[in-house]
C-alpha positions as CSV (number, residue, x, y, z in Angstrom):
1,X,1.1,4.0,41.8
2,X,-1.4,6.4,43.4
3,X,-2.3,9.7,42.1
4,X,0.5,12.5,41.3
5,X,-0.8,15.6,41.5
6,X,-0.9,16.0,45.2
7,X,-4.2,16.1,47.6
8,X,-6.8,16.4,45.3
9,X,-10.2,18.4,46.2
10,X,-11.6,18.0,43.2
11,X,-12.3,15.3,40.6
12,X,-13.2,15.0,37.2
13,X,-15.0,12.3,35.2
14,X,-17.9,10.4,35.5
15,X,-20.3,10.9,38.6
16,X,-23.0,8.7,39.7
17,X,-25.5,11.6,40.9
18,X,-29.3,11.6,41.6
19,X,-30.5,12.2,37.9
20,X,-27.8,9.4,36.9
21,X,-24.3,9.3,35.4
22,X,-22.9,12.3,33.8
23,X,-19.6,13.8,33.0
24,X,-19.2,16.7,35.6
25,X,-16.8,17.5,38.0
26,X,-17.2,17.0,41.9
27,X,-15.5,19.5,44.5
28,X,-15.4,20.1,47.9
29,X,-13.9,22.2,50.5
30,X,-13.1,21.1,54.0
31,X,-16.0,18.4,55.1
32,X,-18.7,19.8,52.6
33,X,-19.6,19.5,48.7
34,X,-19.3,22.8,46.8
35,X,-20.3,21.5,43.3
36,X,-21.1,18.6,41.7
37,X,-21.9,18.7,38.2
38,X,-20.6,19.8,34.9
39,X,-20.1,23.7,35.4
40,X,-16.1,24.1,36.6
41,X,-15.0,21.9,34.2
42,X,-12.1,23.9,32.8
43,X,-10.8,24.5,36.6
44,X,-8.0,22.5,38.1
45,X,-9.4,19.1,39.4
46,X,-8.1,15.3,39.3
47,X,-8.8,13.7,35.9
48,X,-10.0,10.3,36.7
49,X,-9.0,7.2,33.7
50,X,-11.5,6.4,31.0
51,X,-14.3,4.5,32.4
52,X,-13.4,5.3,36.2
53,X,-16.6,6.5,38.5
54,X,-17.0,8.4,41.5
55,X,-19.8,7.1,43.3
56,X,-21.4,8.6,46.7
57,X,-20.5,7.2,50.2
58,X,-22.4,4.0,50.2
59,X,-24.5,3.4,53.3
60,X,-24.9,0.0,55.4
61,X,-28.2,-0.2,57.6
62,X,-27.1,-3.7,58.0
63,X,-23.7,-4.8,59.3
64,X,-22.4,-6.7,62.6
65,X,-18.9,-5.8,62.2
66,X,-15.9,-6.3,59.8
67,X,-11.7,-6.9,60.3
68,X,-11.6,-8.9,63.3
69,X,-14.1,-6.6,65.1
70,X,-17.9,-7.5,66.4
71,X,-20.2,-4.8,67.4
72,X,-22.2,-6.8,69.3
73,X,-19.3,-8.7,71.9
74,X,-16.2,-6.2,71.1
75,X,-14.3,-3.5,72.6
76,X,-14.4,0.3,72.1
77,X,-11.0,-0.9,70.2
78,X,-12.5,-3.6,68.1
79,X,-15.5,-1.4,67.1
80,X,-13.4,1.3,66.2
81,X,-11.3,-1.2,63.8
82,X,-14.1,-2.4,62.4
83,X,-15.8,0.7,61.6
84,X,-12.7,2.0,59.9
85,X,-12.1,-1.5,58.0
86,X,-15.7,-0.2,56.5
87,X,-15.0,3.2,55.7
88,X,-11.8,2.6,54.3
89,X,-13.8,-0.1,52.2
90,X,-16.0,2.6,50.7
91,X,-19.1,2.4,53.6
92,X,-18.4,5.9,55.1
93,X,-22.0,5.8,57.3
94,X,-23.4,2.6,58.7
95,X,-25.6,1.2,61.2
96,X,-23.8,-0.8,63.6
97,X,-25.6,-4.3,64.0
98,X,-25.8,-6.2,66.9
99,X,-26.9,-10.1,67.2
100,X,-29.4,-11.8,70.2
101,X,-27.7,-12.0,73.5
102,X,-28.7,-11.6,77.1
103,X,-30.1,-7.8,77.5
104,X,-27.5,-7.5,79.7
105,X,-24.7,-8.2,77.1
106,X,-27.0,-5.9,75.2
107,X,-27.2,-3.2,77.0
108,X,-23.6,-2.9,77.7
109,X,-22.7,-3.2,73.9
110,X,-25.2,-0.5,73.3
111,X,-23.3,2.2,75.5
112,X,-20.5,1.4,73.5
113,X,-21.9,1.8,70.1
114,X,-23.7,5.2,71.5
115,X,-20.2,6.5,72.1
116,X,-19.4,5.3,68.6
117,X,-22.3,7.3,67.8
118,X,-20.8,10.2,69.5
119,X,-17.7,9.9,68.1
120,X,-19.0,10.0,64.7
121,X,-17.8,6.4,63.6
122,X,-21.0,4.8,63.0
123,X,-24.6,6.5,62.3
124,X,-26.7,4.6,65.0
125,X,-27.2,0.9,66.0
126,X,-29.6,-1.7,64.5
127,X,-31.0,-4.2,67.0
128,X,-31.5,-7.6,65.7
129,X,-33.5,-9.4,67.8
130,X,-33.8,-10.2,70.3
131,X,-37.4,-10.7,69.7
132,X,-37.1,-13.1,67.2
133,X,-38.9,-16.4,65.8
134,X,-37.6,-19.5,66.8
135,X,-38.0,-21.1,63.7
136,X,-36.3,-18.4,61.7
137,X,-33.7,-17.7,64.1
138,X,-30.8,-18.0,61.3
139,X,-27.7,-17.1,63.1
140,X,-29.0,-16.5,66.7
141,X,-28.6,-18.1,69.1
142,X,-32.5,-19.5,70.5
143,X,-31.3,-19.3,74.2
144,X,-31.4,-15.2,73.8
145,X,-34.6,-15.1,71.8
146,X,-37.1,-13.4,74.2
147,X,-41.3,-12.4,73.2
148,X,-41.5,-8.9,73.6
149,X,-42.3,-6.9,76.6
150,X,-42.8,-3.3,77.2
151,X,-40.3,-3.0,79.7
152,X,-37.7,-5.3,77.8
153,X,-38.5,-2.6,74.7
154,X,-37.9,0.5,77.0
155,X,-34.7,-1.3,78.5
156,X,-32.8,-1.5,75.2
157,X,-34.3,2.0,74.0
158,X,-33.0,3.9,77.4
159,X,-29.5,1.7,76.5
160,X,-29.3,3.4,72.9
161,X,-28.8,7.1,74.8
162,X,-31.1,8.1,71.6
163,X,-28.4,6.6,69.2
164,X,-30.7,3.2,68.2
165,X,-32.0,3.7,64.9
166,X,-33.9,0.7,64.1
167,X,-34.9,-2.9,65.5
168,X,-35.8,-6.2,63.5
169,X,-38.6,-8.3,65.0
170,X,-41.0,-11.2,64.3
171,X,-44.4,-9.0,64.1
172,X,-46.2,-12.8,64.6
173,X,-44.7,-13.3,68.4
174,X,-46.8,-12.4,71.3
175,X,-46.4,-8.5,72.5
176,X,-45.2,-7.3,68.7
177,X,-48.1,-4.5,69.2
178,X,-46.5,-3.0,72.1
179,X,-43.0,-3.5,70.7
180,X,-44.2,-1.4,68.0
181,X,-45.4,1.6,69.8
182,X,-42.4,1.4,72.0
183,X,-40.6,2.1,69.2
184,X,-42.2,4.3,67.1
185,X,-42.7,6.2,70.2
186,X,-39.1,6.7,70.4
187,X,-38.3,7.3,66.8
188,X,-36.9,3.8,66.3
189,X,-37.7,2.0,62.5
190,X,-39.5,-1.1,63.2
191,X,-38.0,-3.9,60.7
192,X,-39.8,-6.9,60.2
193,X,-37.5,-10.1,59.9
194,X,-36.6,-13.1,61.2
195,X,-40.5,-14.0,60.8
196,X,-42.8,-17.0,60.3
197,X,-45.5,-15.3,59.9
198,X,-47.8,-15.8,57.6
199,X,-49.2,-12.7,54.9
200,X,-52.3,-11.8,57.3
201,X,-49.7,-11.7,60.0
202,X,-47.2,-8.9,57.6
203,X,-50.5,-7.2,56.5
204,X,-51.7,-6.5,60.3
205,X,-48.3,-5.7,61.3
206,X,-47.5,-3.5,58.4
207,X,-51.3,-2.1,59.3
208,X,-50.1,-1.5,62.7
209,X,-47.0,0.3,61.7
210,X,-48.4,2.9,58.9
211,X,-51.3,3.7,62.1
212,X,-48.7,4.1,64.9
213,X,-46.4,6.4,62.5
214,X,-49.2,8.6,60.9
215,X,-50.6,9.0,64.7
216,X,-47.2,10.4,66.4
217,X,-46.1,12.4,63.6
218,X,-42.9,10.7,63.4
219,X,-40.7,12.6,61.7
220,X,-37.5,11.1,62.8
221,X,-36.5,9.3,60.1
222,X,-38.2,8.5,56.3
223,X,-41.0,6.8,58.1
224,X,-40.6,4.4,56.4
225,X,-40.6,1.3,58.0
226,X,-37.9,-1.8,56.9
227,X,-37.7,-5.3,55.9
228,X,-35.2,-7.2,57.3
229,X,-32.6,-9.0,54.4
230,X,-35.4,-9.7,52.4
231,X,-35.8,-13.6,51.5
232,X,-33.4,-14.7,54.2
233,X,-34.9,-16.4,57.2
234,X,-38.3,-15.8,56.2
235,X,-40.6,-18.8,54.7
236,X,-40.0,-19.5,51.4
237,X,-43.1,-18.4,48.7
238,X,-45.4,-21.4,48.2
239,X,-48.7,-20.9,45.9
240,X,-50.8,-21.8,48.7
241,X,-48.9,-20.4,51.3
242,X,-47.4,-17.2,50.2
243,X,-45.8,-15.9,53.4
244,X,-44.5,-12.5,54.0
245,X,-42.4,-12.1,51.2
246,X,-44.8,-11.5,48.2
247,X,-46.4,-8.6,50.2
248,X,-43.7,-7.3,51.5
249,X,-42.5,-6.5,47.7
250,X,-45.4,-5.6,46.6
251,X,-45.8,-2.9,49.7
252,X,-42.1,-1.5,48.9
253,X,-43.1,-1.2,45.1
254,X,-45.7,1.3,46.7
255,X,-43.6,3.0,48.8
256,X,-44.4,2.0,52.1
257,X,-41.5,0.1,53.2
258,X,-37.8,-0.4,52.1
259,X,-36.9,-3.7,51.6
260,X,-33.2,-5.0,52.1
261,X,-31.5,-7.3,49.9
262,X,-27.9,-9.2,51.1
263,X,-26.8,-9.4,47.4
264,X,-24.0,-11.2,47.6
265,X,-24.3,-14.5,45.2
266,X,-24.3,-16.2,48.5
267,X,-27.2,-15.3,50.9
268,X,-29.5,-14.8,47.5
269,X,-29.5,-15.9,43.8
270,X,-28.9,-13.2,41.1
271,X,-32.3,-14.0,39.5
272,X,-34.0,-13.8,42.6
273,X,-31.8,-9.8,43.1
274,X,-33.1,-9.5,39.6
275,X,-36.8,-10.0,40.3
276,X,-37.0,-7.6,43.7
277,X,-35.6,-4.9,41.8
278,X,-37.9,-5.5,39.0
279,X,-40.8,-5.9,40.9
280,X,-39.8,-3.1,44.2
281,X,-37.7,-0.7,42.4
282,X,-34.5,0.7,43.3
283,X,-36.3,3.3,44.8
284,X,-37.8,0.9,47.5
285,X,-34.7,-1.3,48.2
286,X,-31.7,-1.1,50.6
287,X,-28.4,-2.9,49.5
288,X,-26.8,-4.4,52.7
289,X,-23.8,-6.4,54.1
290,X,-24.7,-8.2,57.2
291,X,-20.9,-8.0,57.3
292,X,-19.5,-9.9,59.9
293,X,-15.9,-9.6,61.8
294,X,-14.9,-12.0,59.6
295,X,-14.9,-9.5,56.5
296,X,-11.7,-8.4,55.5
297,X,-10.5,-11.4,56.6
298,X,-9.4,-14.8,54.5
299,X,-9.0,-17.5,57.8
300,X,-9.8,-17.8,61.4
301,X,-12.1,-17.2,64.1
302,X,-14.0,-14.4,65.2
303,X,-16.3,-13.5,67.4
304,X,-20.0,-13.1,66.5
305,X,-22.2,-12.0,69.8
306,X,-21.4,-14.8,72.4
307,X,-20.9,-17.1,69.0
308,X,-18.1,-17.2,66.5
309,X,-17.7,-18.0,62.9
310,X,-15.2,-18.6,60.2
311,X,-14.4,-17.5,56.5
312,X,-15.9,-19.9,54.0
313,X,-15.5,-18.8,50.4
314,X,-17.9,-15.6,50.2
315,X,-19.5,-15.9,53.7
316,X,-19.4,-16.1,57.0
317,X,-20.7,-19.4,58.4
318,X,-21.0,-20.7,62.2
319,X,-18.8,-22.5,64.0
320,X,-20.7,-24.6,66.0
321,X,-23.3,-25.7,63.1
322,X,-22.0,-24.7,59.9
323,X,-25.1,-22.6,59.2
324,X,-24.8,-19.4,57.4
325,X,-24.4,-16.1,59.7
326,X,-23.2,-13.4,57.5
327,X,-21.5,-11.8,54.9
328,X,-17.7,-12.2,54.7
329,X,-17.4,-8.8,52.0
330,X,-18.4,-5.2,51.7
331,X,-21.3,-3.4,50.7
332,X,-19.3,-2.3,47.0
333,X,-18.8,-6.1,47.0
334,X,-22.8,-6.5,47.2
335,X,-23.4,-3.4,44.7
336,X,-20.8,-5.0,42.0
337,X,-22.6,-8.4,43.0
338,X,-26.3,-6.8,41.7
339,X,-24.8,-4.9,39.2
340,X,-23.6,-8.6,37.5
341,X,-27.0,-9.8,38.4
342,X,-28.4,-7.3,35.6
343,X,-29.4,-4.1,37.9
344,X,-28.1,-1.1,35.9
345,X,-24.9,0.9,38.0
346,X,-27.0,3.9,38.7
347,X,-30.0,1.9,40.2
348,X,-27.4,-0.5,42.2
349,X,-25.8,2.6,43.7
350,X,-29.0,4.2,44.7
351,X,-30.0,1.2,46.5
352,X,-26.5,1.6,48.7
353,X,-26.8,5.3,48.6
354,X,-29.8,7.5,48.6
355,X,-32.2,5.1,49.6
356,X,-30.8,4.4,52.8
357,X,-29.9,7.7,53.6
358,X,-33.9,8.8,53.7
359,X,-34.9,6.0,55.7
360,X,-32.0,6.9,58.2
361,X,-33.4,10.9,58.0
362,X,-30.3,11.9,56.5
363,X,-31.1,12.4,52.5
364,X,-29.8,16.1,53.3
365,X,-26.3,15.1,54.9
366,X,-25.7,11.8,52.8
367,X,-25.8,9.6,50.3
368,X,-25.6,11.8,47.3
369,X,-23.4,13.9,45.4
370,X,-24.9,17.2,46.0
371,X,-23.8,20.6,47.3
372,X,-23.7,21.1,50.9
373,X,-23.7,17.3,51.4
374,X,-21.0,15.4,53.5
375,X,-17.9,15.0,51.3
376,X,-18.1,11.2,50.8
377,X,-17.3,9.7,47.7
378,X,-16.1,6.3,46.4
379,X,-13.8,6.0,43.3
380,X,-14.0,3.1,41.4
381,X,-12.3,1.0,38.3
382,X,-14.9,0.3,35.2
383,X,-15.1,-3.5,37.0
384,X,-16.3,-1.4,40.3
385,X,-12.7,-2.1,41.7
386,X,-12.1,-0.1,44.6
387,X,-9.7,2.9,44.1
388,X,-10.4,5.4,46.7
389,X,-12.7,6.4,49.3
390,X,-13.0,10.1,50.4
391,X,-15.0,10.6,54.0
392,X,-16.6,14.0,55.5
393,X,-13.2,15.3,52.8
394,X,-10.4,13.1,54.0
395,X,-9.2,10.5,52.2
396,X,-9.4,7.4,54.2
397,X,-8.7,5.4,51.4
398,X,-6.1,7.2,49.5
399,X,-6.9,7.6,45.8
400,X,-5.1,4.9,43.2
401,X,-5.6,5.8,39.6
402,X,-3.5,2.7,38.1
């Protein structure tokens, strides 16, 4: 049975904020915050269960569609669906994804995201690939994989209408240089993933990045550059042969990068979630998805670019090999995943939260319970069971207190 008392606009119980989990009450009025905190308590508001906790939006730099819809190959239609599948699933601003395919196919799905832009349903379009290695191509297809040029760069940046917000690349691939000042240029995040290179590759590239931000005064976003779903189709850390990934840690524990983690049980152990939050911090570390169409979804097909995939267990594999290409759940699926790997609620949520938010530019419209912020809240069970997901003050997910 859902709630009784109406339409709430306030709530009481235990908030996730900032400065952690206290008892306080969150209100709002129309799209916007008024108060969140523990002054009001005596006024009317919605008394949540013992246990329950009303966490911010969460926030998804990393997803490629969900219920039946692909942002890469779909329809206006199907990325509508799919970006409602996500807010009603307690996402309520996320990056649309899209996989390596012909620029063409590219460019096309790009005006269609940048209306979704418009519209307010997503928050800006990730590019991955399709400047990509080879040998860590994952889920993409090697066919689309193309070494950068400038005017390949330009031709996906004019498609974006000013609506692409980042772009994962192999820094180690002829023309990475030029990609990068191409896109810092244009106030695009540069995300390195999908990489073979090697750590003197990651240091030059990361080099390259911190010159080409502090020289253009790019103020579009965190500055901040990314790290593609850290771990996952990068070379695995050998003694000898360390790779990108020990550097890349140790460059988010200082701030420099945010480093994303597909916490899922599937796509990464929970001791190896364990050790990237011990050694980069919550502070430095972006929870993601790489949802797929297949999320929300317990059999058949979907599309994935020009590829398609089906619903094994907890993840979204290929058709044609098998291989893994996704996530089949939701981003509170990948917080309650961390949160069982040992990762404390608070920092688990900030992860999915605040830290994305900055590195999007928007740490004063989202991701936190504040005043004056976005109305987006999730409410949850003590198992982080979804129970209710208020966005920009509607509830798209109406509120369920049993």
């Amino acid at each position: 049975m859902a709630h009784s008392s109406g339409t709430p606009t306030a709530l009481s119980g235990r908030l996730v904020t900032d400065t952690g989990i206290i008892d306080g009450v969150l209100r709002w009025d129309g799209s916007r915050i008024v108060g969140a905190g523990t002054g009001g308590a005596d006024a009317p508001a919605e008394r949540l269960p013992e246990g329950f906790l009303v966490l911010p939006g969460l926030i998804d730099l990393h997803c490629h569609g969900a219920g039946g819809g692909d942002f890469t190959s779909g329809s206006d239609a199907d990325i509508g669906a799919a970006a409602a599948h996500l807010h009603r699933s307690g996402t309520t601003t996320l990056l649309a994804s899209t996989c390596s395919a012909p620029l063409e196919d590219l460019e096309a799905a790009f005006a269609r995201l940048a209306a979704a832009a418009d519209a307010g349903l997503v928050a800006g379009i990730h590019a991955e690939g399709p400047f990509l290695s080879r040998d860590r191509n994952g889920a993409h297809d090697p066919a689309f994989l193309l070494l950068p040029t400038q005017e390949d760069v330009a031709r996906l940046v004019a498609a974006g209408r000013g609506h692409l917000a980042s772009m994962t690349y192999a820094p180690e691939l002829p023309g990475s240089d030029v990609l990068v000042y191409e896109l810092v240029m244009h106030g695009v995040i540069p995300s390195i993933g999908h990489t073979d290179s090697s750590t003197e590759e990651t240091t030059a590239a990361l080099d390259l990045i911190a010159e080409e931000l502090a020289s253009t005064g790019f103020e579009g976003f965190s500055g901040r550059p990314t790290a593609t779903h850290l771990f996952n189709a990068m070379p695995a850390i050998h003694h000898r042969s360390p790779g990108p990934v020990p550097l890349l840690l140790q460059r988010a524990r200082a701030g420099e990068i945010a480093v994303e983690l597909i916490a899922d049980n599937v796509h990464l152990h929970p001791e190896t979630v364990r050790m990237a939050f011990t050694i980069a911090g919550a502070e430095n570390i972006c929870l993601v998805s790489d949802s797929t169409a297949a999320t929300g979804r317990t059999s058949g097909t979907y599309r994935l670019g020009r590829g398609e995939v089906v619903v094994m267990g907890d993840a979204a594999v290929l058709t044609s090999t098998g291989g893994l290409a996704g996530g089949a759940g939701s981003l509170l699926d990948v917080v309650r995943c961390t949160v069982g790997a040992g990762v404390g609620v608070a920092d688990a949520v900030r992860s999915a939260t605040s830290v994305p938010a900055a590195v999007l530019g928007l740490a004063d419209e989202v991701g936190s319970l504040r005043s004056g912020l976005r109305a987006d809240a999730v409410v949850v069970s003590p198992d982080l069971d979804l129970r209710g997901v208020l966005r920009a003050g509607t509830w798209v997910l109406p509120l369920d207190l049993d």
